[in-house]
N, C-alpha and C positions, 0 to 999 in steps of 0.2 A: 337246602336241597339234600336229599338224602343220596348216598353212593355205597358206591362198594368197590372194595381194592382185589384189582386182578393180580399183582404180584406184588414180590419182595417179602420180606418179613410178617407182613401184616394179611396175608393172601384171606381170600373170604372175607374179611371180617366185613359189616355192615354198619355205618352210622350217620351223622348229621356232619354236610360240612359248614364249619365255624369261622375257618380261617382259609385262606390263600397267599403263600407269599410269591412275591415275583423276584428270580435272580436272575439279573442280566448277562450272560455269558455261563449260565450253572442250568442246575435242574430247579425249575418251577416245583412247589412244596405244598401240599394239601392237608389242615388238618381236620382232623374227623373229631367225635364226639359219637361212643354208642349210649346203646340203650340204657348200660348201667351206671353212664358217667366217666367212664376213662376215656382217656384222648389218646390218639396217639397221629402218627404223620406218615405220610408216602410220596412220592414223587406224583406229579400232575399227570404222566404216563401211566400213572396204574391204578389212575382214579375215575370210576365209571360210574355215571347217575345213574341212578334207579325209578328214581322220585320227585318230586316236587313237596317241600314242606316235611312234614315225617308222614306222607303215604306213599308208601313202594304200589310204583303199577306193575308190580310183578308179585310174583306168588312167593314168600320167605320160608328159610326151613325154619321145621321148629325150634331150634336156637335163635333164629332172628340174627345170626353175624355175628353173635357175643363170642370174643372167643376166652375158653375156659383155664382157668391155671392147672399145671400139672398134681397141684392136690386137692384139686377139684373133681376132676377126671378118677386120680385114685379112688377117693371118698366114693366119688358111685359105682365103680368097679367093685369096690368092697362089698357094697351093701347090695348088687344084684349076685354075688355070689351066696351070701350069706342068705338070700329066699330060695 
């Protein structure tokens, strides 16, 4: 199924869930897989389907939920100043 995390660290971002852990007396644990291959995890609170399989029945930004590293970000700040 495909989701997307409403809060915590991970907010926005969009991917595949792979994994679910269940802890008994704790916070239930989701983990995700996006489009470029990194994983990462959120509480089952702040994980919201989108999808069935990898098609979102909803409309994506153009990032698609990737979220970007901070010298990623710079690298294109640079180069739309520099046009």
């Amino acid at each position: 199924n495909l989701g997307m995390v409403t809060g915590g660290k991970n907010t926005g971002r969009i991917g595949t869930i792979f994994h679910y852990e269940k802890h008994n007396g704790g916070f239930d644990i989701v983990h995700f897989k996006d489009a470029h291959g990194h994983t990462y995890a959120t509480r089952l609170t702040y994980a919201f389907i989108i999808g069935t399989g990898k098609q979102p029945a909803i409309t994506l930004p153009r990032s698609e939920g990737v979220k970007r590293t901070i010298l990623e970000e710079q690298q294109d700040r640079l180069q739309n100043q520099l046009r």
